[in-house]
N, C-alpha and C positions, 0 to 999 in steps of 0.2 A: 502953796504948801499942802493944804486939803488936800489939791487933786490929785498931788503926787503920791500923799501917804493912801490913797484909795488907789490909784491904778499898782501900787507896791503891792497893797493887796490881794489886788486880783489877781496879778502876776504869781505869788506867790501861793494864793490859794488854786492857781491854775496846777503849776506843777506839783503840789501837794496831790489834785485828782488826779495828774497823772501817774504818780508816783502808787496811787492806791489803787489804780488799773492794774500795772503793770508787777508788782507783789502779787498777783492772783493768776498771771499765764501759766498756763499750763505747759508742760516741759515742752512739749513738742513742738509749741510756738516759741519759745526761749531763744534756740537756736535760728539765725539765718544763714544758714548750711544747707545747699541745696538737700533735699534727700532724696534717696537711689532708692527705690521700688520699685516693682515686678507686680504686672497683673494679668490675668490671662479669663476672657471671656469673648462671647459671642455679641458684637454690634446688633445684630437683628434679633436676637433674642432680647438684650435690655433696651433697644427699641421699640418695641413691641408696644401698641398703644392701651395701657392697662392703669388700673389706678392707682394713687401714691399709695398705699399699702402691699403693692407687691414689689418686690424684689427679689434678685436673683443670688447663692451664694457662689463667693468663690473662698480665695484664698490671697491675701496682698503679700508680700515679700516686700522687705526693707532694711537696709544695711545699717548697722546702729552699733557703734565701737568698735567699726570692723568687721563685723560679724552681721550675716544674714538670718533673720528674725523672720516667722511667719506668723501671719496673724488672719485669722477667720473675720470675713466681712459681708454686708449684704448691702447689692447695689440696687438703682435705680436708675433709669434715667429722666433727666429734670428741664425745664424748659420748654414752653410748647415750641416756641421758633425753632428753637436750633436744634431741639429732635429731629423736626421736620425737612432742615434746611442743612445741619453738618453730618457728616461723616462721623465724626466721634462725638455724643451730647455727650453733655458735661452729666457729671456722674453726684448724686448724694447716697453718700456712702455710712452705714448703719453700723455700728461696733456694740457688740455686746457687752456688758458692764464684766463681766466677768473674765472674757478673753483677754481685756483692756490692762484688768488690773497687773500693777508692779510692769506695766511695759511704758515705752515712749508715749503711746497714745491713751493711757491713763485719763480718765475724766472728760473724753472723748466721744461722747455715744451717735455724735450726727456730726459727719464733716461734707461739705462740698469739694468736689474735686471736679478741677478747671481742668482743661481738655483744649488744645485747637480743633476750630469747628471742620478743617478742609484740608486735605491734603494739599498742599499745594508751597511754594517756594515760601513763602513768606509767614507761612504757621506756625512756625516757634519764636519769632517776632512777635507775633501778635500777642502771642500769650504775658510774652514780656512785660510787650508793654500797659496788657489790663495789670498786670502784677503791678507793676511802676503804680499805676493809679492810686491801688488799695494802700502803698507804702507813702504816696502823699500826703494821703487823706488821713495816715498816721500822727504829721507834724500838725496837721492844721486842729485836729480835733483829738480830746483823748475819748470820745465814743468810737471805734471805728473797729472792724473786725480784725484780729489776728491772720495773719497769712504765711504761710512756707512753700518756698519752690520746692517743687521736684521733678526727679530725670524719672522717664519711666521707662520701661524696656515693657510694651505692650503687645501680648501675642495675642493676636487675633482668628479665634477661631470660626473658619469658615467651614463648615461641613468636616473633612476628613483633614483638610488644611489646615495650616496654622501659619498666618503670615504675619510678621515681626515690625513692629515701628517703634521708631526712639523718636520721645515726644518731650515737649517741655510742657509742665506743669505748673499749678499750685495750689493747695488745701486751703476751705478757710473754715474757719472755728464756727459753730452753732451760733446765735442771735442770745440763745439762754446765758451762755457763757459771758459772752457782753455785758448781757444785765447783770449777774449774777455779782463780775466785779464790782459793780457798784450799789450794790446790794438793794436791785431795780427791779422792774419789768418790763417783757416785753407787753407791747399793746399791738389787737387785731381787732383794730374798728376804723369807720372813718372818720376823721379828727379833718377840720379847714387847718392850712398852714399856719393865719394869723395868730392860732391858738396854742401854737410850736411856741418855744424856747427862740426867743427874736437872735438871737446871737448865734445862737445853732445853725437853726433855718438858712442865716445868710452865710455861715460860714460851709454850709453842704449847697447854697445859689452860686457863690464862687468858687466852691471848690466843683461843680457841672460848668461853670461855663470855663474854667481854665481847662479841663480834657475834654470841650467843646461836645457835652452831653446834654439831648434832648431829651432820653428814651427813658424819664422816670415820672413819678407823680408821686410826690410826697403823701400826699392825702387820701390817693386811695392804694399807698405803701404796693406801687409798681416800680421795680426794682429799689425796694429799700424798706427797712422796717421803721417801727417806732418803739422809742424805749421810754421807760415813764422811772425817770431819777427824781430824787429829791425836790417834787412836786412838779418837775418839769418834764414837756416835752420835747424831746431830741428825736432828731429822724439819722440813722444810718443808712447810710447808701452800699450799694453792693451792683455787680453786673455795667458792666463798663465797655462791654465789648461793641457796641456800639458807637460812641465816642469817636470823636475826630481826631484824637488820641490814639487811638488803636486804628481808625483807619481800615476797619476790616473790610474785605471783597465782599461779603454778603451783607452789611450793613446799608439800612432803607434809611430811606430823608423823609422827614415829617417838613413837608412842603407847607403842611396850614400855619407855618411857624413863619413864612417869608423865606425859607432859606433853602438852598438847591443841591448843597454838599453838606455830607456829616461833618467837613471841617472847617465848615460856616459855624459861629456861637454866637447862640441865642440866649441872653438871660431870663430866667426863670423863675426867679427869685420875688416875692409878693411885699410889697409895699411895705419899710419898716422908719422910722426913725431915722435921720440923717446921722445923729450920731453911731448909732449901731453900724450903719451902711460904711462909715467912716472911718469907724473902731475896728470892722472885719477888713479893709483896704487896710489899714496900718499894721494891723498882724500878717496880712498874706506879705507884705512887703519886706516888715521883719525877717521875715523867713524865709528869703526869696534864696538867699545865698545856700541855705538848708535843701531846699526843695529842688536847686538846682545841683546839691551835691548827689542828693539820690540818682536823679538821672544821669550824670555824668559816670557813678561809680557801675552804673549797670553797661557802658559803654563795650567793652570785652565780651557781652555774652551776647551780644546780639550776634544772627550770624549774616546781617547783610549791614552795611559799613552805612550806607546811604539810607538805611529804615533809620537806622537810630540818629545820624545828625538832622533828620523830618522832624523824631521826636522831639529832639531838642530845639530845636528852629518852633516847633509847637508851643515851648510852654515858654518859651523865650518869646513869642507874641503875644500871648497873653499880658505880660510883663511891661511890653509897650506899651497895650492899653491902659494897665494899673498906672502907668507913672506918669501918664498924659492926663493933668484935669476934665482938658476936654475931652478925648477919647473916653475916659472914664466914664463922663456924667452923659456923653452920646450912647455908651453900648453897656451899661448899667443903670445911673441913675435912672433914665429918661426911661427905658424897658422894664422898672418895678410892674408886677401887676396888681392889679386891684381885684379879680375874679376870679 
């Protein structure tokens, strides 16, 4: 009867924190409505290898009640890899406080905007599916960043030219914004994982090895931040393109891992308590039918028939292992690390 009236608890005090997340979105994440934007700049000019202090301005356009809204922004481009390696980097994009005010992107001063890396048949797939990701990581944790699709109608200007692509997107909300709802901080040091929030920790070990991601480091916060709540520390993840989830063409294999393909999974996850290990396998399972509704409802937008039943064949393997003790305790327990 104890353990019941304490797991009621947590249960309860869980959606209580999620509940005092989600009171604090800001409007623009409110809606999941794709949104229609317009942007018009020079690839080799915000490529250009310069430091995070410079940025370039344009003008972003966005359809909002109908009506097309224009709003003053300064871009960047972010990412060493994929500066280097896509066709479009992904953009962090700078709003000044004042342009912001009384519009959709109110209380917005720093957004990422996701980008396909490559021109190529399978790029608004891809985008998808890092999006899929971020909306997982939604269910499993109420730390996780807000995110919004969007259509972009991008003109690219080449010299005298201007050539036109329609891309699939999606924005994602500041790090500050995150803490902020939980009236937190972000943390920029190195912290060991064992020192993390053991429940966190293993709930972002499973939530990398089910979109079968190597390409983070919690500890020296390589793709992911740290947030310092209510004397805890919690790591969010961010940057998925990687992932044997996403599957992308220019995605590399960290071979020192054992593994030969991005959609080999590798757990990552540092030595915790059997029951914690036990307690995050009994939520992801809960919510299998949740996590599997996400992917199923994005089934329409994909625009190749056979990327998206991969995807879902993906997370639906994951799910094999979860519910095999031994597959479990083979390709988790037994891969805790200690270093």
């Amino acid at each position: 009867m104890k353990k019941q009236v304490i797991f009621l608890f947590l249960l309860l005090f869980g959606f209580q924190t999620q509940a005092q997340g989600d009171q604090k979105v800001s409007l623009l994440f409110q809606d999941m409505t794709p949104l229609e934007i317009k942007l018009s700049y020079s690839n080799k000019e915000l490529r250009k290898d310069t430091n995070d202090s410079t940025f370039i301005d344009t003008e972003m356009q966005y359809k909002y009640n109908g009506n097309w809204e224009v709003l003053p922004v300064s871009l960047r481009a972010r990412g060493n890899f994929r500066r280097a390696e896509c066709y479009f980097p992904p953009v962090k994009m700078k709003v000044k406080k004042s342009n912001a005010k009384n519009t959709l992107f109110e209380g917005n001063k720093s957004l990422k905007l996701v980008l396909p890396c490559k021109i190529e048949s399978n790029n608004n797939d891809n985008i998808l599916q890092e999006y899929m990701a971020y909306k997982l990581y939604e269910v499993i944790s109420p730390y996780h960043f807000k995110t919004r699709r969007v259509k972009i109608t991008f003109e690219e200007e080449k010299g005298k030219k201007i050539k036109e692509h329609s891309l699939e997107g999606f924005l994602i909300e500041d790090d500050d914004l995150v803490a902020d709802r939980f009236e937190g901080q972000v943390l920029e040091r190195f912290i060991h994982p064992l020192a993390m929030d053991a429940e966190s920790s293993a709930q972002n070990a499973f939530f990398q090895f089910m979109i079968g991601n190597t390409d983070f480091s919690t500890a020296y916060q390589h793709n992911g931040k740290l947030l310092y709540i209510d004397k805890k520390i919690i790591p969010l993840p961010y940057d998925f393109d990687m992932s044997g989830l996403v599957d992308a063409s220019y995605a590399t294999v960290n071979t020192t891992l054992g593994i030969t393909s991005v959609k080999d999974r590798k757990y990552r996850g540092f030595k915790r308590d059997d029951e914690v290990l036990n307690g995050v396998r009994s939520q992801f399972l809960t919510n299998k039918q949740k996590l599997m509704d996400i992917v199923a409802a994005m089934a329409g937008d994909f625009e190749s028939e056979k990327e998206f039943k991969e995807t879902q064949k993906y997370i639906e393997s994951f799910y094999d292992i979860l519910e095999n003790d031994k597959d479990f305790q083979a390709s988790i327990v037994s891969q805790v690390r200690t270093k």
